[in-house]
PyMOL Python script that loads the backbone (N, CA, C, O; Angstrom):
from pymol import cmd

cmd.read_pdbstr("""\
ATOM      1  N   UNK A   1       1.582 -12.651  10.259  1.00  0.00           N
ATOM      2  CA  UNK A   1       2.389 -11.540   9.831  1.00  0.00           C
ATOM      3  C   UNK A   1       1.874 -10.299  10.566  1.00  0.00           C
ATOM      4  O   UNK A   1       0.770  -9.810  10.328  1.00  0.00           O
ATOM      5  N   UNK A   2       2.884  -9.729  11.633  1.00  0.00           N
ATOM      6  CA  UNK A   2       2.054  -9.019  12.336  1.00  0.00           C
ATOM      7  C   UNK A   2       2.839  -7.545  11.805  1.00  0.00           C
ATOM      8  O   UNK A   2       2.627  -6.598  12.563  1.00  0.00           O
ATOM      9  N   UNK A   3       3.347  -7.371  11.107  1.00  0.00           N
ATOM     10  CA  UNK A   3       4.213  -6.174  10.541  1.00  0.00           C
ATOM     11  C   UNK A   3       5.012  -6.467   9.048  1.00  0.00           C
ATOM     12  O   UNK A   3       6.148  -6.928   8.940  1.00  0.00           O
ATOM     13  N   UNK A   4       4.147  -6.092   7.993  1.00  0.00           N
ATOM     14  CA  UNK A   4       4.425  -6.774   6.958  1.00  0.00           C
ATOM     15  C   UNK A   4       5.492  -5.702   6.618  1.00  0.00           C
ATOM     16  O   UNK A   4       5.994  -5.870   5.507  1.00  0.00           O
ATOM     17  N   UNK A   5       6.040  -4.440   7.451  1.00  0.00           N
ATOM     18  CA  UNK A   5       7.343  -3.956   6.664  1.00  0.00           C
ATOM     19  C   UNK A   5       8.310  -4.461   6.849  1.00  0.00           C
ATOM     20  O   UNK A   5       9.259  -4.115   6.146  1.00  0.00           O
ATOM     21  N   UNK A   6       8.566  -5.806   8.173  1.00  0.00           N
ATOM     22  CA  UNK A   6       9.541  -6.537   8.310  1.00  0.00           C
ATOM     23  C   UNK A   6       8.899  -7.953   8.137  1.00  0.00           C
ATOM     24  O   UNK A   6       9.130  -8.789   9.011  1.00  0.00           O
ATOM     25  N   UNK A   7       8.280  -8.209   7.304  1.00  0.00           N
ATOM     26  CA  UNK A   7       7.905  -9.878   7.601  1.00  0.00           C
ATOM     27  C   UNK A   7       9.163 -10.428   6.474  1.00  0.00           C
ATOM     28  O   UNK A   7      10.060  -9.722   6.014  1.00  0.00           O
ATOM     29  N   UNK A   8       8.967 -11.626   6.247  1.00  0.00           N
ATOM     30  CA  UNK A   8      10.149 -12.445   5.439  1.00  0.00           C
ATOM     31  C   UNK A   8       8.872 -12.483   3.947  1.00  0.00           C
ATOM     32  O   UNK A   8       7.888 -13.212   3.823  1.00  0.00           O
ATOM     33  N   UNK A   9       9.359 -11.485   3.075  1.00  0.00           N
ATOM     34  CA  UNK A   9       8.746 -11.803   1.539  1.00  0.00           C
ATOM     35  C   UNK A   9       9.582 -11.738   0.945  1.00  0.00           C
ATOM     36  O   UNK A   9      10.681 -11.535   1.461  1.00  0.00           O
ATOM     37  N   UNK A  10       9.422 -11.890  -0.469  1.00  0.00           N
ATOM     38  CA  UNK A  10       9.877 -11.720  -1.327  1.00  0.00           C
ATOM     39  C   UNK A  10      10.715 -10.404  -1.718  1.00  0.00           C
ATOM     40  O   UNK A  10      10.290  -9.352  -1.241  1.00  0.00           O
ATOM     41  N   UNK A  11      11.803 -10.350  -2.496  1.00  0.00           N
ATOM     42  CA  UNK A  11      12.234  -8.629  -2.781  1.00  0.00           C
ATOM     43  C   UNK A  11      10.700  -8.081  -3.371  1.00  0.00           C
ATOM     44  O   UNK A  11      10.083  -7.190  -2.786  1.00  0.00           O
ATOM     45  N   UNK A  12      10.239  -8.686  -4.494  1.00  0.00           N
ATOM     46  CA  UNK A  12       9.175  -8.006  -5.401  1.00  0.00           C
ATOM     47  C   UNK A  12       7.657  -7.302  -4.584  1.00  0.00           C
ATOM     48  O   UNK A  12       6.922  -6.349  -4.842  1.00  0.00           O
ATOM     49  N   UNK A  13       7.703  -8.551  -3.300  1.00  0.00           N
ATOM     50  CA  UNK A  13       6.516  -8.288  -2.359  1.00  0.00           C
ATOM     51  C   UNK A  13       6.578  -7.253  -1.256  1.00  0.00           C
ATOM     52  O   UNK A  13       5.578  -6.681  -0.823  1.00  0.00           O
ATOM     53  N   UNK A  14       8.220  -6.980  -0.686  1.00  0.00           N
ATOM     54  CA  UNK A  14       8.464  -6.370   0.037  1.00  0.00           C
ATOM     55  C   UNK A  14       8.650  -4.886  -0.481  1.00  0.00           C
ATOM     56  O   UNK A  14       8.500  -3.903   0.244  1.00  0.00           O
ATOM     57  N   UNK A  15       9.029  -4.833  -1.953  1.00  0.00           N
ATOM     58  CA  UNK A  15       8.267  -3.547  -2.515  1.00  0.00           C
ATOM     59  C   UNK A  15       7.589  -2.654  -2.529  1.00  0.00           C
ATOM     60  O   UNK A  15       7.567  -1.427  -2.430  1.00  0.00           O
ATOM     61  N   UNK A  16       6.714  -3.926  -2.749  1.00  0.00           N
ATOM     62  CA  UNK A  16       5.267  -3.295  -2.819  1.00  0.00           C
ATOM     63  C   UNK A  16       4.567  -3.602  -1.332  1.00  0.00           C
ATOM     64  O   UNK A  16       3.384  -3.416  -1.048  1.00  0.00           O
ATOM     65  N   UNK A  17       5.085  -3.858  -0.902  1.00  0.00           N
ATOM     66  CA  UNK A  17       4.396  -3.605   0.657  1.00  0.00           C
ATOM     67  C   UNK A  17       5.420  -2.162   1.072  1.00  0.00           C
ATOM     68  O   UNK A  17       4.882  -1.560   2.001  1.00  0.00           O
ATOM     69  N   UNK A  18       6.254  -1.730   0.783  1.00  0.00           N
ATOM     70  CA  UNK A  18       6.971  -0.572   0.974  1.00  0.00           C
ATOM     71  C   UNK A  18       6.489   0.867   0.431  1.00  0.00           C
ATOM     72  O   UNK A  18       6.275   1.980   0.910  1.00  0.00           O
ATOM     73  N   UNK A  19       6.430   0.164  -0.980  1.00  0.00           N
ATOM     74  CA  UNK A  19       5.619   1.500  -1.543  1.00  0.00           C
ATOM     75  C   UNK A  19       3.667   1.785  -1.369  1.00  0.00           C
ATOM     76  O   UNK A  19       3.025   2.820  -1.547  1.00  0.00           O
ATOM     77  N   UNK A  20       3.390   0.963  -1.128  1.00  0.00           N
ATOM     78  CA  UNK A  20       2.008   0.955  -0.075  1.00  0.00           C
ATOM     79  C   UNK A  20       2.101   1.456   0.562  1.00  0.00           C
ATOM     80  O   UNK A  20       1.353   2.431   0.627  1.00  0.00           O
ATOM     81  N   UNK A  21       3.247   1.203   1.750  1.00  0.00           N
ATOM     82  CA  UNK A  21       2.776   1.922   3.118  1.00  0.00           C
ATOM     83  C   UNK A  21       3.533   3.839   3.135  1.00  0.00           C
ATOM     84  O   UNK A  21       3.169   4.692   3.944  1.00  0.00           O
ATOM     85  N   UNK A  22       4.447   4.031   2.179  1.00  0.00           N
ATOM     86  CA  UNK A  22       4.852   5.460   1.886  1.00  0.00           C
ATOM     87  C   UNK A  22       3.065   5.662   1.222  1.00  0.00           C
ATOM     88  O   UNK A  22       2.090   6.009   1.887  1.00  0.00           O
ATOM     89  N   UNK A  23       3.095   5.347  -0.122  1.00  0.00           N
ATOM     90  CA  UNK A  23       2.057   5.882  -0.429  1.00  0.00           C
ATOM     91  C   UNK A  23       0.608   6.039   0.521  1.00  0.00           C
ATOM     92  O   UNK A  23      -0.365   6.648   0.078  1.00  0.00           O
ATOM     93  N   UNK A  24       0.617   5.528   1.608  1.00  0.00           N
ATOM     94  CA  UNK A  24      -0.145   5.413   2.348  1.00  0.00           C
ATOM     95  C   UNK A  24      -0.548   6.889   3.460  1.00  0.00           C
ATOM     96  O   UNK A  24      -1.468   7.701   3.555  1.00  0.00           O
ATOM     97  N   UNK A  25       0.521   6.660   4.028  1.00  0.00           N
ATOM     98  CA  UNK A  25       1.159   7.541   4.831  1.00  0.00           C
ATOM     99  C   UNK A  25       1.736   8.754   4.866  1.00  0.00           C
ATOM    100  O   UNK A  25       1.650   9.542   5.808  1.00  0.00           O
ATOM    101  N   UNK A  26       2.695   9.034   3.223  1.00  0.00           N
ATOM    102  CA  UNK A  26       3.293  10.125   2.943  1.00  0.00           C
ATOM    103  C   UNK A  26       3.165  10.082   1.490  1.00  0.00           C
ATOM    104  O   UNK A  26       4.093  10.061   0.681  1.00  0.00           O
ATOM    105  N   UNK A  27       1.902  10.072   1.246  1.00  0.00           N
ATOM    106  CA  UNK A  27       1.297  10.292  -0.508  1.00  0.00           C
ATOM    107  C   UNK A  27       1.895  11.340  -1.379  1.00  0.00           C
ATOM    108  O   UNK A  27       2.011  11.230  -2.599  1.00  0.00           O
ATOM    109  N   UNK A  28       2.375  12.663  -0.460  1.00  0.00           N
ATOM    110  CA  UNK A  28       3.443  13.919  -1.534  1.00  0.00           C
ATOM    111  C   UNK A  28       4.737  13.131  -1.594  1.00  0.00           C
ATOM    112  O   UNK A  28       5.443  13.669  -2.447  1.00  0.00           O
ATOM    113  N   UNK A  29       5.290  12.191  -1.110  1.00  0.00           N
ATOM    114  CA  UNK A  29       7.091  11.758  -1.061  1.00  0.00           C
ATOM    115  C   UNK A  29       7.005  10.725  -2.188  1.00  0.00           C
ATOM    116  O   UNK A  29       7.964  10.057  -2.575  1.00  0.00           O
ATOM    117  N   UNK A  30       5.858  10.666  -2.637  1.00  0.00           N
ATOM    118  CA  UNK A  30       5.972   9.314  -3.629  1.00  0.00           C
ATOM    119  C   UNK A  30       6.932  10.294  -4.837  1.00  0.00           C
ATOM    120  O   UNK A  30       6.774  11.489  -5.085  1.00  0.00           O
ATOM    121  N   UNK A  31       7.897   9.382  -5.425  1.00  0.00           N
ATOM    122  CA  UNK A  31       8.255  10.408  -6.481  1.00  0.00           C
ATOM    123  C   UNK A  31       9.154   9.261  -7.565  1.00  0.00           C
ATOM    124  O   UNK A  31       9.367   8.215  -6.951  1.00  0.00           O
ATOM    125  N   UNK A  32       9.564   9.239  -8.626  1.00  0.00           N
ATOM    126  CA  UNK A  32       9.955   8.492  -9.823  1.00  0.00           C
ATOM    127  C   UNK A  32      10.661   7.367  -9.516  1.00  0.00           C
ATOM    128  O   UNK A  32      10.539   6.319 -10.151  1.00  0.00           O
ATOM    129  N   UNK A  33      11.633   7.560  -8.280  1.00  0.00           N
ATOM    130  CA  UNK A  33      12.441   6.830  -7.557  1.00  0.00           C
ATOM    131  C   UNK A  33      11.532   5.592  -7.085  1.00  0.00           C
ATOM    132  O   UNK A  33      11.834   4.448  -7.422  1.00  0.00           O
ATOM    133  N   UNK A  34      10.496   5.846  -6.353  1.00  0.00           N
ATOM    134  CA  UNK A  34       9.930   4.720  -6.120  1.00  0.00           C
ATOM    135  C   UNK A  34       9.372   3.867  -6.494  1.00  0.00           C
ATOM    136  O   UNK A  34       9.017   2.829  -5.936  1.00  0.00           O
ATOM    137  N   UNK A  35       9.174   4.415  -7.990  1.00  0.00           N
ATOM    138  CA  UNK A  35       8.145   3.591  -9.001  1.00  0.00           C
ATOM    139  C   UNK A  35       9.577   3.337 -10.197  1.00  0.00           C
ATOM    140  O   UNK A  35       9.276   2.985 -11.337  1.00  0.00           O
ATOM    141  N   UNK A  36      10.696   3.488  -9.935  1.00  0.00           N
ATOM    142  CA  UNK A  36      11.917   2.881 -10.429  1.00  0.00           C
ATOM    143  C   UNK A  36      12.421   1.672  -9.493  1.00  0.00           C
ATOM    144  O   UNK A  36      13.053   0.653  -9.771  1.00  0.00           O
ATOM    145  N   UNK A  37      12.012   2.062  -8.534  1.00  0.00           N
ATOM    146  CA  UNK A  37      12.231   0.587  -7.360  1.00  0.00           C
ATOM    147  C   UNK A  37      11.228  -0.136  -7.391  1.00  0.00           C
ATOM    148  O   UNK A  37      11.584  -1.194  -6.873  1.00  0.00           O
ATOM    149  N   UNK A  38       9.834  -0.231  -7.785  1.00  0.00           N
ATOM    150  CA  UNK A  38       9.382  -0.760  -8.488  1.00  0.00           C
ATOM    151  C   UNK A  38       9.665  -1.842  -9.459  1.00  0.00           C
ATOM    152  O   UNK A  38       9.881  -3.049  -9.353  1.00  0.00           O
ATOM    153  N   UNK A  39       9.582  -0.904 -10.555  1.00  0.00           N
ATOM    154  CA  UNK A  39      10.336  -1.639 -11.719  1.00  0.00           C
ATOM    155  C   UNK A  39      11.511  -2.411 -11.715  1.00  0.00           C
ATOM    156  O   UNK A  39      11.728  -3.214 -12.623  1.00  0.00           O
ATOM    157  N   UNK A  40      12.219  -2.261 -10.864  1.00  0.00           N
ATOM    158  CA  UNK A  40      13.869  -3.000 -11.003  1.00  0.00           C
ATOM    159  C   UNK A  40      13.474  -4.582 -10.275  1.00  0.00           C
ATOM    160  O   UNK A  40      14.302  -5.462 -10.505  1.00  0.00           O
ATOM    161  N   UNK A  41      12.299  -4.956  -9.447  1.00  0.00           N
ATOM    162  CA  UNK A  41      11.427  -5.862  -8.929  1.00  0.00           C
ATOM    163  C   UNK A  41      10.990  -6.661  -9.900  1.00  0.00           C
ATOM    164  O   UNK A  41      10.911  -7.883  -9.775  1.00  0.00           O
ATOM    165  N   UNK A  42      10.588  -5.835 -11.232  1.00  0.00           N
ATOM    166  CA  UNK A  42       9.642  -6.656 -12.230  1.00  0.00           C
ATOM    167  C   UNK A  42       8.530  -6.249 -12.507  1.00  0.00           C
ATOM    168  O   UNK A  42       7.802  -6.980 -13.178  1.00  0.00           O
ATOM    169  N   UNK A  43       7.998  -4.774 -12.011  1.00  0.00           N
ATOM    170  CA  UNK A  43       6.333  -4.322 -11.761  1.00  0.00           C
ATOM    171  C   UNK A  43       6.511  -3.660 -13.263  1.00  0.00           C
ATOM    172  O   UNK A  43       7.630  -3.365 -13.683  1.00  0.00           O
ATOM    173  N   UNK A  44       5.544  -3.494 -13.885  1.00  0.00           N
ATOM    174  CA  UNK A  44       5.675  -3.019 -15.430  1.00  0.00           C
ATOM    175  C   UNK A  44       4.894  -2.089 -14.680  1.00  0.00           C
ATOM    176  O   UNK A  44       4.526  -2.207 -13.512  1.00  0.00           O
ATOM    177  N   UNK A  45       4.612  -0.859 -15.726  1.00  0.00           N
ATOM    178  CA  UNK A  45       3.613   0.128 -15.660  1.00  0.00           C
ATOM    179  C   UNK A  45       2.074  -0.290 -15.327  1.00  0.00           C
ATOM    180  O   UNK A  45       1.350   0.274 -14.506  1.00  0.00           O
ATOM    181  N   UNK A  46       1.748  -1.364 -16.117  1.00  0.00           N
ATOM    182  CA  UNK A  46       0.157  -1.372 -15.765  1.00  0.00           C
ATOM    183  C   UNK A  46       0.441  -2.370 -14.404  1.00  0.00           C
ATOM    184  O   UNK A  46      -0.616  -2.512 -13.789  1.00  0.00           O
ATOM    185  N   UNK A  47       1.380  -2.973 -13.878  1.00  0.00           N
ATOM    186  CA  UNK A  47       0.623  -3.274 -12.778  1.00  0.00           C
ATOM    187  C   UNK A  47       0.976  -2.656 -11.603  1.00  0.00           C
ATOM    188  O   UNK A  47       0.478  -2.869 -10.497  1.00  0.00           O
ATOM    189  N   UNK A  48       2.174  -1.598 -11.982  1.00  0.00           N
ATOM    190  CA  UNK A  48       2.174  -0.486 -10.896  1.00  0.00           C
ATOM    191  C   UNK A  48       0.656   0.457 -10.830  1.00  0.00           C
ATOM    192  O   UNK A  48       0.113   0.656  -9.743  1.00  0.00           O
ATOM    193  N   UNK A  49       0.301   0.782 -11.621  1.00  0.00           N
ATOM    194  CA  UNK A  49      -1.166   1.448 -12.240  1.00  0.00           C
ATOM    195  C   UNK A  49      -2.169   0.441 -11.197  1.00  0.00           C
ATOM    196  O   UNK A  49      -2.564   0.915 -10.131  1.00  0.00           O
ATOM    197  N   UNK A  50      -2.463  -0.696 -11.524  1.00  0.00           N
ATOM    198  CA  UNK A  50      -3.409  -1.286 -10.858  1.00  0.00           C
ATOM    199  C   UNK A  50      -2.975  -1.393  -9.175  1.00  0.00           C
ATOM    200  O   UNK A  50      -3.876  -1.308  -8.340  1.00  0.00           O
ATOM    201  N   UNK A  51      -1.522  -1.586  -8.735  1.00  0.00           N
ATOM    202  CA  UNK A  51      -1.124  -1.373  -7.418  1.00  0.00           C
ATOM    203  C   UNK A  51      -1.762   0.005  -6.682  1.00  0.00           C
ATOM    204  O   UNK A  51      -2.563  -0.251  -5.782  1.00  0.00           O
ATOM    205  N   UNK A  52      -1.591   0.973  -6.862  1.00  0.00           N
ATOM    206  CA  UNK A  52      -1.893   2.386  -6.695  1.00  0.00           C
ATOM    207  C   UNK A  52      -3.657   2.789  -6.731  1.00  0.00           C
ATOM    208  O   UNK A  52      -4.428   3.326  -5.935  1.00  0.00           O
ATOM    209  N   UNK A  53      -3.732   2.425  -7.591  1.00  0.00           N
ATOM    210  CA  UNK A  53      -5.388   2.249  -7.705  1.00  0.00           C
ATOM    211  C   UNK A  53      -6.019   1.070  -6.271  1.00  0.00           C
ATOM    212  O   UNK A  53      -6.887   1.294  -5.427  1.00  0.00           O
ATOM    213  N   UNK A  54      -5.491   0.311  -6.402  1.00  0.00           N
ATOM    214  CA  UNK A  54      -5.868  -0.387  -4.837  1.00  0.00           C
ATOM    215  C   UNK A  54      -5.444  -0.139  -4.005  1.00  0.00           C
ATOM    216  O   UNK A  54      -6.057  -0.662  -3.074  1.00  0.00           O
ATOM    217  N   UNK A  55      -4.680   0.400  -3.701  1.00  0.00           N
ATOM    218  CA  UNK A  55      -4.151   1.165  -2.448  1.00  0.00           C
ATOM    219  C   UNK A  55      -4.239   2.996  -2.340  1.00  0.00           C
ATOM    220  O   UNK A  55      -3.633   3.776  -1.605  1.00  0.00           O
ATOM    221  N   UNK A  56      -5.087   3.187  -3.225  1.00  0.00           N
ATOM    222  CA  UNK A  56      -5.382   4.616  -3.174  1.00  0.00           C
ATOM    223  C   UNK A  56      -7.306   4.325  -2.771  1.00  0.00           C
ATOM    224  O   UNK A  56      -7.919   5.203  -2.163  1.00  0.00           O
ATOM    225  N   UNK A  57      -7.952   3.131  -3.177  1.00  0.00           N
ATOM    226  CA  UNK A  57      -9.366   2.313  -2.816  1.00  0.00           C
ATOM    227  C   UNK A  57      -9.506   2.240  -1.593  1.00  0.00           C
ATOM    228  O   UNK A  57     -10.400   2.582  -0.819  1.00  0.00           O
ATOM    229  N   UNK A  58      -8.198   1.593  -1.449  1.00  0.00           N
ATOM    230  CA  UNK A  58      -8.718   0.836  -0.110  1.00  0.00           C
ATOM    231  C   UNK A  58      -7.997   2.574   1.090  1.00  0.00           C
ATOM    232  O   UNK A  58      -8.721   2.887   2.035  1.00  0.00           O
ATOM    233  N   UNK A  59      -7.231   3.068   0.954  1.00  0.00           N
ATOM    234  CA  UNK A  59      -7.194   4.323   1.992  1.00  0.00           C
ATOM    235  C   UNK A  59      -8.396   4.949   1.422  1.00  0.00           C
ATOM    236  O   UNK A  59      -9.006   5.133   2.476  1.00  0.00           O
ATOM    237  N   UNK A  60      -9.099   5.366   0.589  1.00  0.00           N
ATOM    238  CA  UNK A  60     -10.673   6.064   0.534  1.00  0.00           C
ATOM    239  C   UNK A  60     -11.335   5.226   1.555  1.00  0.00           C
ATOM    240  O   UNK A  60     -11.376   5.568   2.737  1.00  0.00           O
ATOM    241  N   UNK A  61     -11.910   4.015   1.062  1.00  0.00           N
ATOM    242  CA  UNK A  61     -12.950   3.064   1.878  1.00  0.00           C
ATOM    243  C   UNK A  61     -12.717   2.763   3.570  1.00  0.00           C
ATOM    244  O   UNK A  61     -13.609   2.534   4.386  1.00  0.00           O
ATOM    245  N   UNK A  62     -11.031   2.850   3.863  1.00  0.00           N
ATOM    246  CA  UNK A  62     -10.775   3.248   5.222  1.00  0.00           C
ATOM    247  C   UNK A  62     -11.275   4.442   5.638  1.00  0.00           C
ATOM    248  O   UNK A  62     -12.422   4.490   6.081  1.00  0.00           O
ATOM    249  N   UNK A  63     -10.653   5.329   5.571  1.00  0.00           N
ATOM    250  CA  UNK A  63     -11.257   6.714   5.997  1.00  0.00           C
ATOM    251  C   UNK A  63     -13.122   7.292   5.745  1.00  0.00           C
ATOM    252  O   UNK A  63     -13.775   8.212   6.238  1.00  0.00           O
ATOM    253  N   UNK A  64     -13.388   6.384   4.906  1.00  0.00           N
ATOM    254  CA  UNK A  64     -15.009   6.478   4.712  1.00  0.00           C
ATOM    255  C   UNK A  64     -15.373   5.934   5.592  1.00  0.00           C
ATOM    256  O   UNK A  64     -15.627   6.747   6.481  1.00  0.00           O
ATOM    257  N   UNK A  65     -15.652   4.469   6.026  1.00  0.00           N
ATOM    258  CA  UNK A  65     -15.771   3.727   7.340  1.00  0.00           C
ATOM    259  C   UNK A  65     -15.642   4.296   8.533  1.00  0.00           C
ATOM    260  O   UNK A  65     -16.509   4.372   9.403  1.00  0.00           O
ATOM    261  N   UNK A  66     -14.186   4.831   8.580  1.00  0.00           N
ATOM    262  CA  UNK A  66     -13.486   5.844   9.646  1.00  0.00           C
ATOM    263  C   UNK A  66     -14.721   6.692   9.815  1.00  0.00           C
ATOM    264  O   UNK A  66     -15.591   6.627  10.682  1.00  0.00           O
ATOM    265  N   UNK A  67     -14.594   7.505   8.782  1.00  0.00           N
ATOM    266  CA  UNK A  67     -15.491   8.901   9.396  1.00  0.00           C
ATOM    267  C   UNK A  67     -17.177   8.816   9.764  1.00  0.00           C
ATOM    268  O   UNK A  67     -17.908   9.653  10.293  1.00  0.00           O
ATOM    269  N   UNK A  68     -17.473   7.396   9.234  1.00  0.00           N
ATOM    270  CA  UNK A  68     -18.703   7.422   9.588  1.00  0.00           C
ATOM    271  C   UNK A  68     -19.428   6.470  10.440  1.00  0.00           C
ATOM    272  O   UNK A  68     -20.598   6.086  10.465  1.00  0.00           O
ATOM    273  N   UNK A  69     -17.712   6.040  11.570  1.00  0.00           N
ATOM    274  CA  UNK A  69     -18.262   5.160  12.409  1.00  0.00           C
ATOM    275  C   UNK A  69     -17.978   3.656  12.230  1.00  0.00           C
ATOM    276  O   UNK A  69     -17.447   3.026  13.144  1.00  0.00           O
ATOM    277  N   UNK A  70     -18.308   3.096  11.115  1.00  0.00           N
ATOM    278  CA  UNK A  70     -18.305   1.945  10.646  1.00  0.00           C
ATOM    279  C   UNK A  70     -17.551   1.350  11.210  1.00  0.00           C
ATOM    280  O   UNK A  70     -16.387   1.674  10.975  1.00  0.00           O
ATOM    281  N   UNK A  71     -17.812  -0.044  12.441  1.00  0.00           N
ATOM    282  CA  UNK A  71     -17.357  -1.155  12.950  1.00  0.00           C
ATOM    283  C   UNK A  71     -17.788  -2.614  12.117  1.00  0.00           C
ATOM    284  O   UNK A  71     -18.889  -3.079  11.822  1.00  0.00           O
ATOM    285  N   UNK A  72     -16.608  -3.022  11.922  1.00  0.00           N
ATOM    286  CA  UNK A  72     -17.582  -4.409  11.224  1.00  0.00           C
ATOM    287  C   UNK A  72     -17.187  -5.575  13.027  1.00  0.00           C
ATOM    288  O   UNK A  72     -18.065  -6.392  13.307  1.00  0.00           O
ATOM    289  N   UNK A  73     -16.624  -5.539  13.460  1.00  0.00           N
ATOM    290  CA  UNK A  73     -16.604  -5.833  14.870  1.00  0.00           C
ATOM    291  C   UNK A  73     -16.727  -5.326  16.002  1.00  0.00           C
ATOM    292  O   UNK A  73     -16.826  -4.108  16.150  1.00  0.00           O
ATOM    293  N   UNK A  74     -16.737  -6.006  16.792  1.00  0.00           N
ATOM    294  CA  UNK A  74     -16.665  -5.240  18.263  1.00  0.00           C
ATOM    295  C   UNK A  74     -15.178  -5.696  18.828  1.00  0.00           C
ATOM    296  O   UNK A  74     -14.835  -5.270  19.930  1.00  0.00           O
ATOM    297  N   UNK A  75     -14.488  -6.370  18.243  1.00  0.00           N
ATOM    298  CA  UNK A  75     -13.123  -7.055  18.862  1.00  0.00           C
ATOM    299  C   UNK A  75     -11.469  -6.007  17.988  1.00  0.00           C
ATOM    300  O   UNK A  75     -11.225  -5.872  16.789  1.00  0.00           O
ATOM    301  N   UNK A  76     -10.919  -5.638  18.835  1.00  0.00           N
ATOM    302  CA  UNK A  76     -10.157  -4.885  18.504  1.00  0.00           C
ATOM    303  C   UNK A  76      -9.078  -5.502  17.891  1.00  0.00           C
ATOM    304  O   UNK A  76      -8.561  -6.517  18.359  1.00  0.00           O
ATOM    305  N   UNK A  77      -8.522  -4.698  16.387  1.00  0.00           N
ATOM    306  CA  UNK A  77      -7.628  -5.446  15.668  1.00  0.00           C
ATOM    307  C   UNK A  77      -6.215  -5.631  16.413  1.00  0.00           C
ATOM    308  O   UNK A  77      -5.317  -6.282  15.879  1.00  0.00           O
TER     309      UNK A  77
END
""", "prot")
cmd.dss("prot")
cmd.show_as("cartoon", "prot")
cmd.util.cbc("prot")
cmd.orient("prot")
């Protein structure tokens, strides 16, 4: 899967690989709408809650790595 905003998933997966990569990228555009597209998928509140929380983790722990160098390889992704 070399571009998971077009790979072949699920509606529910392609979601949330959608609202990942906004929230990722354009963290002020997130707004009710998207966490209603969400929900119309099947995501209840707590596991939109736990979605966001890992994808708000894992962009910290990127940009921490980022800023301080951190290679876990030498082979380019």
């Amino acid at each position: 899967m070399k571009d998971p905003l077009t790979a072949p998933l699920s509606p529910p997966d392609a979601a949330l690989v959608h609202f990942a990569h906004q929230l990722t990228l354009r963290p002020a555009a997130a707004s009710e709408a998207d966490l209603d597209a969400l929900r119309a998928e099947g995501f209840d509140d707590r596991a939109i809650h736990d979605a966001v929380q890992v994808i708000a983790l894992f962009a910290y722990y990127n940009r921490l790595a980022e800023g301080l160098g951190v290679r876990l390889t030498d082979d380019p992704l």
